[in-house]
Phi, psi and omega in degrees: 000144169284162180286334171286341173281333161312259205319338172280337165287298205313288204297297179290015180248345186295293216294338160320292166292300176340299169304324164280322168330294179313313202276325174266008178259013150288345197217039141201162230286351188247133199282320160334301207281327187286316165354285207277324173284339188282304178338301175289326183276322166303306173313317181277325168316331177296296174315308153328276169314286189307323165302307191304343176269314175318319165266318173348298179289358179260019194051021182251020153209111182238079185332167162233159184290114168305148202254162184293341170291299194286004172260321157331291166324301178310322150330280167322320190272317154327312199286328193298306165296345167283329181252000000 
């Protein structure tokens, strides 16, 4: 494996656990324990962010900027489904 393929797995297994971090510290019932579950999802989130800057700056991940029409659209579709 190349090393942008290390980080790019390294980056989707963040966002993976992040998400699970998230879902169990919403469903849970002891405020010690979701503490401690919020704690760890800022640690991973730190982790995250710092690959996502790493590549970045190697130029192997480059969001792209939303045009003010897609964010319009989105905007629209969002509120349509809300209503």
């Amino acid at each position: 494996m190349t090393e942008k393929e290390y980080l790019d797995d390294a980056l989707s297994s963040q966002k993976f656990i992040s998400g699970n971090y998230n879902i169990w510290a919403g469903e849970c019932v002891l405020k010690n324990l979701r503490d401690t579950m919020l704690n760890i999802l800022d640690d991973e989130h730190c982790i995250q962010a710092t690959i996502f800057n790493e590549m970045s700056s190697r130029g192997w991940y480059d969001p792209q900027m939303a045009t003010e029409q897609e964010i319009t659209l989105l905007r629209n579709k969002l509120q349509s489904n809300n209503g």
